[in-house]
BAGULUM-121261 format. One line per field, with one value per residue: residue number from 0; residue in three letters; y, x, z of N, C-alpha, C in turn. Coordinates in steps of 0.02 Angstrom, whole numbers. Example, Ala and Ser with C-alpha at 12.3 -4.5 7.8 and 13.67 -1.06 7.14 Angstrom:
seq	c(0|1);
type	c(ALA|SER);
nyy	c(-284|-112);
nxx	c(660|642);
nzz	c(390|354);
cayy	c(-225|-53);
caxx	c(615|684);
cazz	c(390|357);
cyy	c(-165|2);
cxx	c(660|645);
czz	c(390|394);
***
This chain:
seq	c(0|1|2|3|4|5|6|7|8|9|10|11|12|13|14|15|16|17|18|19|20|21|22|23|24|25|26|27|28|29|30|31|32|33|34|35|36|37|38|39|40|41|42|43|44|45|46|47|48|49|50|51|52|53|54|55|56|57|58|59|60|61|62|63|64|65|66|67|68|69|70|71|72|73|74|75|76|77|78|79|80|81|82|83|84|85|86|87|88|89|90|91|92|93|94|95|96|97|98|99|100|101|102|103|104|105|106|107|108|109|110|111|112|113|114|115|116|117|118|119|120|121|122|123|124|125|126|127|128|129|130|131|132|133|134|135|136|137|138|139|140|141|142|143|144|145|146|147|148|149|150|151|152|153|154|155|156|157|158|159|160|161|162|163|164|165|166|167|168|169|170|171|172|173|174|175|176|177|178|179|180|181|182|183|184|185|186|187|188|189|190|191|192|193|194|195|196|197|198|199|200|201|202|203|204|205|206|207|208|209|210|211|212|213|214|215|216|217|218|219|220);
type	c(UNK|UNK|UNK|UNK|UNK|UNK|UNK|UNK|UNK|UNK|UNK|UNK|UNK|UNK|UNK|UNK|UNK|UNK|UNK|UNK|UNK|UNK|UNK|UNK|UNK|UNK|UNK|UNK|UNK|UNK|UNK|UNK|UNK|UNK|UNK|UNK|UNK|UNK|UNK|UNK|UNK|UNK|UNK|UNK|UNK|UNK|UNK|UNK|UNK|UNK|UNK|UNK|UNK|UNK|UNK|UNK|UNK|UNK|UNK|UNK|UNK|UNK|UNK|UNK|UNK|UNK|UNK|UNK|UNK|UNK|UNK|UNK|UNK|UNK|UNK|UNK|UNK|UNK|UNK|UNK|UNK|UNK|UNK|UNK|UNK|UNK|UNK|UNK|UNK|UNK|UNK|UNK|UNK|UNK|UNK|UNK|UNK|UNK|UNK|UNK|UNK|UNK|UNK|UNK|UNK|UNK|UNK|UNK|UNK|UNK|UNK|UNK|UNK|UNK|UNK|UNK|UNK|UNK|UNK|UNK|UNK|UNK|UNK|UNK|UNK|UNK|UNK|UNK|UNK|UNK|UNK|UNK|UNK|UNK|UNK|UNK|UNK|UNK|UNK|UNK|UNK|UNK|UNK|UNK|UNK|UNK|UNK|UNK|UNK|UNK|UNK|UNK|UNK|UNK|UNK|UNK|UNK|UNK|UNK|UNK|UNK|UNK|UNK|UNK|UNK|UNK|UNK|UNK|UNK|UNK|UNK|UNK|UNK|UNK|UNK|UNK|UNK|UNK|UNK|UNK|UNK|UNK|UNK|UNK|UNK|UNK|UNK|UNK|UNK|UNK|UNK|UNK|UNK|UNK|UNK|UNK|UNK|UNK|UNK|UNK|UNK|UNK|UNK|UNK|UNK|UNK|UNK|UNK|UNK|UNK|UNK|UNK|UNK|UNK|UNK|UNK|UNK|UNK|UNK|UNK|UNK);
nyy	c(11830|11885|11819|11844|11964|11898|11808|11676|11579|11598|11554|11424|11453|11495|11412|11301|11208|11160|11193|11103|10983|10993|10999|10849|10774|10789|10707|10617|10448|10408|10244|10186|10219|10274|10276|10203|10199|10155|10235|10316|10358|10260|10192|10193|10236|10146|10030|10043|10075|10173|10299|10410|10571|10667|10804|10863|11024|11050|11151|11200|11266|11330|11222|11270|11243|11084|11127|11193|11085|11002|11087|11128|10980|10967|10898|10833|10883|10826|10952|10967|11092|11184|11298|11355|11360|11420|11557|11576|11585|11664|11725|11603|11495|11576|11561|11440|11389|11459|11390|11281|11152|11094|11048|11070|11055|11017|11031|11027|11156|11183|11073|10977|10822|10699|10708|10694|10696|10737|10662|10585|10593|10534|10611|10730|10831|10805|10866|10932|10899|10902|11025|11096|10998|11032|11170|11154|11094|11177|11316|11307|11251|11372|11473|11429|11452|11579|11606|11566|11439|11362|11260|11164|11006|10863|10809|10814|10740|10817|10728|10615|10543|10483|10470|10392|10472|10610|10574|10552|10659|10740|10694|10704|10817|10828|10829|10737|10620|10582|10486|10455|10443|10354|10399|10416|10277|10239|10105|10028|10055|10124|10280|10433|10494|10625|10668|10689|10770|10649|10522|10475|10355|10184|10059|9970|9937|10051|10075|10021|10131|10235|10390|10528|10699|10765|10785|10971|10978|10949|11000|11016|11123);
nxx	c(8901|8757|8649|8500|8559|8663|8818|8840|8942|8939|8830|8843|8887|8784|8693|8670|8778|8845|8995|9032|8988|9053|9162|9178|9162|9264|9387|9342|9318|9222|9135|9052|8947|8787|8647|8540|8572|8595|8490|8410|8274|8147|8026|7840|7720|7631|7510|7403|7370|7441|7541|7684|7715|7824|7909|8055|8117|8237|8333|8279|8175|8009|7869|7697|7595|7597|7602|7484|7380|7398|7344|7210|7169|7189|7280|7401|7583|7739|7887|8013|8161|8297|8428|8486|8377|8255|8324|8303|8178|8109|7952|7887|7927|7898|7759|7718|7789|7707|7570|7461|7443|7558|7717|7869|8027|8214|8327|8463|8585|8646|8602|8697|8779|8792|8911|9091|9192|9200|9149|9067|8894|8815|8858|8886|8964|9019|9000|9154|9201|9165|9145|9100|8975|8932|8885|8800|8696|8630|8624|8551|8440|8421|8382|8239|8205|8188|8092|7990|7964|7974|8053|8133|8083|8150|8258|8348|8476|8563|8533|8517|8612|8720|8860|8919|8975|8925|8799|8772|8813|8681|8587|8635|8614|8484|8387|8247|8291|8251|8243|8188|8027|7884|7786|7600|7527|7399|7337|7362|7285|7333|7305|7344|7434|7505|7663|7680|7750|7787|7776|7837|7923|7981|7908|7765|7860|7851|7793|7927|7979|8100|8113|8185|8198|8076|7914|7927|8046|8094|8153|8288|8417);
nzz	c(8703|8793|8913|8974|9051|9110|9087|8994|9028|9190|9227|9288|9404|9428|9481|9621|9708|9569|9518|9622|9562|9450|9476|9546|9452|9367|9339|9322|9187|9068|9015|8938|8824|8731|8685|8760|8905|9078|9177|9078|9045|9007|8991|9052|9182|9198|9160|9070|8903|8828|8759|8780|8683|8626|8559|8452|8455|8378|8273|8203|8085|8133|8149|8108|8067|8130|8269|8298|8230|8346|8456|8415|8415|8540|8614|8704|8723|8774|8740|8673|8689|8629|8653|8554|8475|8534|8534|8391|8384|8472|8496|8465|8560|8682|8691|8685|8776|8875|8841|8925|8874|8836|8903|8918|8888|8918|8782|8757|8757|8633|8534|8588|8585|8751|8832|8881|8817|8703|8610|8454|8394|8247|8170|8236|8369|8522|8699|8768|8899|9070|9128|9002|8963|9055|9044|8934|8959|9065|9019|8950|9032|9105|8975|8967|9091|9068|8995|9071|9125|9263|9320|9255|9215|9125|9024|8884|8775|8632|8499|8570|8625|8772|8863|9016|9136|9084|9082|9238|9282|9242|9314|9428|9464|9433|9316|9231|9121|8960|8830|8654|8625|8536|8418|8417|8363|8287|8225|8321|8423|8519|8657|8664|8790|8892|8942|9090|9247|9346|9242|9151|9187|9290|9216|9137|8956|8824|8650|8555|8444|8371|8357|8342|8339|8259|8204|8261|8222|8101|8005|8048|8080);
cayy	c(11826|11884|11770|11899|11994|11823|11772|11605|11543|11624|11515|11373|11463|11536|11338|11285|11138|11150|11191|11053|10943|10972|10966|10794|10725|10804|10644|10537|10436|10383|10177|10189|10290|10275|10295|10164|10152|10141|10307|10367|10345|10243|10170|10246|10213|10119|9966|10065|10082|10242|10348|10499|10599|10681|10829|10896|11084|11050|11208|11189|11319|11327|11192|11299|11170|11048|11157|11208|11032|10980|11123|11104|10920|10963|10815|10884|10825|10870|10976|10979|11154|11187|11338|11418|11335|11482|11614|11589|11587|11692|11723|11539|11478|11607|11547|11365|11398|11481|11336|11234|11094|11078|11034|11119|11037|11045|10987|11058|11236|11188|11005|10915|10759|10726|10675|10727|10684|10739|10599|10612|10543|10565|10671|10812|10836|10818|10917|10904|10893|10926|11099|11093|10979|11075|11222|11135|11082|11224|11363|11276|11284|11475|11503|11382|11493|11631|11598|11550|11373|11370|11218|11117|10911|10843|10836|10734|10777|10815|10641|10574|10495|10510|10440|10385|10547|10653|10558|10552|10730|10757|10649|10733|10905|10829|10839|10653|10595|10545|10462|10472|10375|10347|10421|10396|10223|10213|10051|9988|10053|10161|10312|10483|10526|10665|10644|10767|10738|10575|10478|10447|10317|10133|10007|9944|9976|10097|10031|10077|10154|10295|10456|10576|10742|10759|10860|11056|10986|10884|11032|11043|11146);
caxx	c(8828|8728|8574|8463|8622|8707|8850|8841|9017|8937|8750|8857|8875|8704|8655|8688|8809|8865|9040|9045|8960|9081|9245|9173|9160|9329|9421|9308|9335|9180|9139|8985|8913|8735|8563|8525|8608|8555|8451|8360|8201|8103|7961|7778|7725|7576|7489|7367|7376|7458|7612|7700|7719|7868|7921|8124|8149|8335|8370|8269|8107|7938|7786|7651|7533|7570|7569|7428|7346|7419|7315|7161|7149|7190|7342|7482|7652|7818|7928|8113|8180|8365|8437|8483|8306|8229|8367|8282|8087|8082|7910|7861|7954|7873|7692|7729|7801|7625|7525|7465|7419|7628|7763|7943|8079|8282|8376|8535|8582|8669|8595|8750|8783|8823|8989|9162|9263|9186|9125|9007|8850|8781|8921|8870|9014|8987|9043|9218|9222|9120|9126|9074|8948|8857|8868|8762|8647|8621|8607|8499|8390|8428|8348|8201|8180|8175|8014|7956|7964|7983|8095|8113|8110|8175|8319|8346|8539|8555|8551|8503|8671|8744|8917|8893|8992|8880|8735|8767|8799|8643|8544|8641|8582|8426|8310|8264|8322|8212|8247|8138|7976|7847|7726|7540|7501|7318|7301|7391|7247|7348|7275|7374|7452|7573|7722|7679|7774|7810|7730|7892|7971|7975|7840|7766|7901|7822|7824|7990|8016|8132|8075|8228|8190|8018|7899|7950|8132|8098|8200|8333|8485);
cazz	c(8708|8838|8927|9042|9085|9131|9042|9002|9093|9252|9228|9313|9468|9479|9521|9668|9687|9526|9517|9663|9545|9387|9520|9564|9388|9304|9332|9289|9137|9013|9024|8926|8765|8696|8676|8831|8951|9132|9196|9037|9052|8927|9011|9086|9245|9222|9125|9026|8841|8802|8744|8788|8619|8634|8498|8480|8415|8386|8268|8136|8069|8174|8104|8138|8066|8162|8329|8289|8245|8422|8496|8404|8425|8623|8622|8749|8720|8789|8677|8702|8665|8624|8684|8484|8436|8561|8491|8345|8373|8543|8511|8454|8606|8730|8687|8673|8853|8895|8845|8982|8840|8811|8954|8899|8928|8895|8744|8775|8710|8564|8518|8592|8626|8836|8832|8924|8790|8629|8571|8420|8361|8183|8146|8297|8427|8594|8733|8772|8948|9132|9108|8945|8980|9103|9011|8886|9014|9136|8964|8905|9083|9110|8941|8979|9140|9057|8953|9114|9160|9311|9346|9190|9237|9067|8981|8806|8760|8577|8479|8632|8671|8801|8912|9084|9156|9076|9099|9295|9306|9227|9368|9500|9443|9463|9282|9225|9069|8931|8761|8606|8623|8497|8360|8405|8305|8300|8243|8376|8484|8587|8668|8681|8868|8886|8994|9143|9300|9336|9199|9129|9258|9274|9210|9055|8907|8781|8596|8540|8410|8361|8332|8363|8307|8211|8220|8241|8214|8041|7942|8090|8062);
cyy	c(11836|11849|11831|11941|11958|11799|11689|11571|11547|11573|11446|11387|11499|11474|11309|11207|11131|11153|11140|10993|10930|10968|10905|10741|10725|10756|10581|10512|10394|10290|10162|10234|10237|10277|10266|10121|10172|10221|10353|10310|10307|10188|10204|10197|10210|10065|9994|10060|10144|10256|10396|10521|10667|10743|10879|10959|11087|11123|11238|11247|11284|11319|11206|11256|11113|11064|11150|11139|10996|11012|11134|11049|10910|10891|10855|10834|10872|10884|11005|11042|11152|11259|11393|11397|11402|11537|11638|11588|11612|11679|11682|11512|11520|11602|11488|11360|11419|11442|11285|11157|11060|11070|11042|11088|11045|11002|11008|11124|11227|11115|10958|10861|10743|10676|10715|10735|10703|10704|10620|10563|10580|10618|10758|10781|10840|10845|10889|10882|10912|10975|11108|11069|11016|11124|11215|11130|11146|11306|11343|11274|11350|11494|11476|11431|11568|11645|11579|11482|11362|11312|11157|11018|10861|10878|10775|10794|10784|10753|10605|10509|10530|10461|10430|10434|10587|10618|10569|10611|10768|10737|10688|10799|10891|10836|10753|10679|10552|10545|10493|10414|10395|10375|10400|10327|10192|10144|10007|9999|10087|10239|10360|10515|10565|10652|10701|10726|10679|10522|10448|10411|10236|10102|9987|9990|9993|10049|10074|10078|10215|10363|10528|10641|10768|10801|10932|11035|10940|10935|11067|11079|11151);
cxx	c(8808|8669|8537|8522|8665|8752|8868|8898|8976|8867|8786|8857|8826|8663|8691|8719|8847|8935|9062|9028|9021|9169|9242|9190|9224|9378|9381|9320|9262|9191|9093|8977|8867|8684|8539|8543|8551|8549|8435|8305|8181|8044|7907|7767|7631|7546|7418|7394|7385|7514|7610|7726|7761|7887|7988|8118|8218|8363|8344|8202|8046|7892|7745|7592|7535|7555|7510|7368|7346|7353|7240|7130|7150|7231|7397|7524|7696|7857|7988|8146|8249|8362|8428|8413|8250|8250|8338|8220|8105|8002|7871|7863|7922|7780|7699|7734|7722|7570|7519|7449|7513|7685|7846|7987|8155|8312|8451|8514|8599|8649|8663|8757|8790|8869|9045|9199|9264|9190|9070|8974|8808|8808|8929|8943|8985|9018|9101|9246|9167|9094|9075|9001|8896|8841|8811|8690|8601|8591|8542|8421|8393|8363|8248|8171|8161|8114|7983|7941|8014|8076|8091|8144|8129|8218|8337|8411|8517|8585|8525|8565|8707|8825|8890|8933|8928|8810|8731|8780|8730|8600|8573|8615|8515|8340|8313|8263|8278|8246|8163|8079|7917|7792|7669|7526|7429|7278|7325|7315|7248|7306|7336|7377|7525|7629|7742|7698|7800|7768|7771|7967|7949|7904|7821|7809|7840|7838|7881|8013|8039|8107|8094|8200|8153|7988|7906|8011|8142|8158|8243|8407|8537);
czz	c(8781|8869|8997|9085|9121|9085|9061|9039|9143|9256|9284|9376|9480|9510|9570|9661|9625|9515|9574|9597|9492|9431|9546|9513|9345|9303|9321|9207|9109|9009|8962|8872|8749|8714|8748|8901|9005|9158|9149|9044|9002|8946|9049|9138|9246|9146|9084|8955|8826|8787|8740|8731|8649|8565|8521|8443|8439|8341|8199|8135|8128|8124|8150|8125|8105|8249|8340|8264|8315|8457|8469|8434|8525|8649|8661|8732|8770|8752|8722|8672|8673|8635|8620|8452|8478|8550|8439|8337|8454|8551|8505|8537|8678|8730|8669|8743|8901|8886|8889|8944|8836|8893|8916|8928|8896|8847|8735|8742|8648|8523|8521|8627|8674|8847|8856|8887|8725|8598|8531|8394|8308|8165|8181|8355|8477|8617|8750|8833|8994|9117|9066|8935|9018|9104|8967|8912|9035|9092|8954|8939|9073|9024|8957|9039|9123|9016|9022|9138|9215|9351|9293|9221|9204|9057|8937|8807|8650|8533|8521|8644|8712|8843|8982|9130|9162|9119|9204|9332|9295|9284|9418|9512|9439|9392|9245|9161|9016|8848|8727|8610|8566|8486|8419|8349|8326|8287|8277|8446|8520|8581|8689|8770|8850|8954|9049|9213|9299|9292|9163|9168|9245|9266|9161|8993|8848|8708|8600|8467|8398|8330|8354|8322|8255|8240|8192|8219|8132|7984|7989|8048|8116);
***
């Protein structure tokens, strides 16, 4: 497979640091697996009443209805794009990217887990190693850049688990790390904020509940 005349092996050294980054981590050994550990994100950075509405295209068909209610109703979210989830809707994915109502961010290339050791959650394999790892990663930008986002500042792994390896290669490479945060629940009161820039950093915890992969990703493959 080709990516913009980049073969994917080679995406690792078009980022700077990177092969420093995954010769730092290849002895490291995994302490840690899951959903929360320390440096994913899962609180907003401020004492208002709101939530960041979050939506995964992990691999599954394009819901044009609910896009399209999104963009009616004028509600921005952040939508996590997987690398074969853009393979397969270029031109969904290249006008989703073009909406200034939506903020694009990385779910790996292949929806995998971020792990060294291939560790799996919900019966998905994770990557098997550094390498591997930041192949998953770094693809997964490159395509993301190539619709045009400029510098994508999210990254949800696929499942959203992750090892503390991975996870700390992910932070050193620099895009923060967000879990799944919650639906709109109106009679809770809350008021719709999208998660632009830093809005997703410490301070009042968000409700929490789970809400992996909904959305465009409800008939993931």
């Amino acid at each position: 497979m080709v990516l913009g005349g980049v073969l994917p092996g080679r995406v690792i050294e078009a980022v700077p640091r990177q092969d420093a980054v995954v010769a730092r981590y290849a002895k490291d050994l995994p302490a840690a697996w899951g959903e929360r550990l320390e440096g994913v994100r899962t609180r907003l950075a401020t004492t208002d009443r709101v939530l960041a509405l979050t939506l995964d295209a992990c691999g599954g068909e394009y819901d044009e209805e609910l896009v399209a209610f999104l963009i009616r109703e004028r509600i921005p979210a952040t939508l996590f794009l997987t690398g074969r989830w853009i393979d397969r809707h270029p031109r969904e994915a290249a006008a989703l990217a073009q909406n200034p109502l939506f903020e694009i961010a990385n779910h790996g290339n292949n929806h995998r887990p971020a792990s060294v050791t291939g560790r799996r959650a919900y019966g998905i394999a994770g990557t098997k190693s550094p390498r591997e790892f930041a192949e998953e990663l770094l693809i997964g930008d490159a395509k993301l850049r190539a619709l045009g986002v400029p510098a994508p500042r999210y990254y949800r792994s696929g499942t959203n688990f992750y090892d503390d390896v991975a996870l700390a290669m992910a932070s050193f490479n620099n895009p923060r790390i967000m879990r799944d945060l919650p639906r709109l629940l109106p009679q809770l009161g809350l008021r719709m904020k999208a998660a632009w820039g830093d809005a997703v950093a410490e301070g009042r915890e968000a409700v929490d509940f789970d809400a992996a992969c909904f959305g465009m990703a409800l008939r993931a493959g």
